[in-house]
C-alpha positions, 0 to 999 in steps of 0.5 A, a space after each residue: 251213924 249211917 253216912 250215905 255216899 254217891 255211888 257215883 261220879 262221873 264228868 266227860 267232856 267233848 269240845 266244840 264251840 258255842 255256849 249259852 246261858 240260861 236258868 233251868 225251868 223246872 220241867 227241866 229238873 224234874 220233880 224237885 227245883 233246884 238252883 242250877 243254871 249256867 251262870 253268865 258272868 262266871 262262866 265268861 270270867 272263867 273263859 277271860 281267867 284261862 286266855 289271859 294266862 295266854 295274853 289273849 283279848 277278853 271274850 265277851 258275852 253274847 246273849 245271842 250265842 247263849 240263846 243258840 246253845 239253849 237251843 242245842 242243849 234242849 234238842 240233846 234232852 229231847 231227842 237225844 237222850 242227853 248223849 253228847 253230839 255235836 251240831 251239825 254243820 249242814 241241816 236244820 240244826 246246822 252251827 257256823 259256830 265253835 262249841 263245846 259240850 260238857 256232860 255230868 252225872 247225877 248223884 246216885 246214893 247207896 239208898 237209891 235216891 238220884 240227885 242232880 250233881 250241883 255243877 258251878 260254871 266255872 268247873 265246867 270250863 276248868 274241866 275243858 281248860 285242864 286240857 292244856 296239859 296235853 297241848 304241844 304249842 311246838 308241834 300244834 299237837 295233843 299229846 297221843 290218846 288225849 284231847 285238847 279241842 276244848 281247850 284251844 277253842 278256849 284260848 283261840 285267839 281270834 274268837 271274840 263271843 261266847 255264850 253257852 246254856 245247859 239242860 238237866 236230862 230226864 235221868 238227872 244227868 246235864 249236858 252244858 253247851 257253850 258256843 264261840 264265834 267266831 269258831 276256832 280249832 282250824 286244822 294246821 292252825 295254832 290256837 295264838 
């Protein structure tokens, strides 16, 4: 029996504030449908599971906030060739908003195919969340060579919305994007 096995994995993430959700049309997947989207009530119970480990308020959903980072996460498949960057600050694409992005791989098997990586809601914000390891609340600090964004804009006490959305790339990829209002991460600022 010959097994074929992805060839490889890989997930990155990058922190801002912001998301949105929204079912992937199949112009977006390519050539074969598949059930990916980002799924609001998940992703939200993910966000809520993480702040209160903090005793921090509940966010809620925000259909609007999705809708925005449906938004951003279409501009990175079109224009950007689903390379992570953030919104801007100033410009036509310009965000008042917290956000953060994650970006996964498609799978590519030792037979040539490439799928698109079946990603749950709720991974992408355990992923960010698995940041907390590296956070110093004493110090306000990540630890050296680390990143933490993503997670202190998870539990930052004052954001109330979210909303987040994600887009499959042309190459199989997906960048996911979730928006937070109002924003977190202030420099000199604890996240509670």
């Amino acid at each position: 029996m010959n097994i074929r096995m992805p060839r490889t994995l890989l997930v990155f993430t990058i922190a801002v504030s912001l998301a949105a959700c929204s079912p992937v049309s199949s112009a977006q997947q390519g050539s074969k449908p598949h059930n990916l989207r980002v799924n609001p009530q998940q992703i939200l119970s993910a966000h809520n599971r993480v702040r209160s480990r903090y005793r921090l308020q509940p966010l809620t959903w925000s259909d609007s906030l999705a809708h925005f980072s449906s938004q951003w996460a279409n501009h990175l498949r079109q224009t950007n060739g689903c390379k992570m960057r953030h919104r801007p600050h100033s410009g036509q694409y310009k965000t008042d908003y917290g956000e953060n992005l994650f970006w996964a791989s498609p799978l590519r098997w030792s037979d040539g195919r490439v799928e698109i990586q079946a990603v749950e809601s709720a991974r992408v914000v355990n992923e960010w969340a698995s940041e907390a390891k590296f956070y110093r609340y004493q110090s306000n600090r990540c630890q050296a060579g680390q990143q933490c964004g993503h997670f202190t804009q998870i539990i930052w006490k004052d954001t109330r919305k979210v909303g987040c959305a994600m887009s499959i790339c042309p190459d199989k990829s997906q960048v996911w994007v979730c928006s937070y209002d109002p924003p977190g991460n202030w420099q000199g600022q604890r996240p509670y």
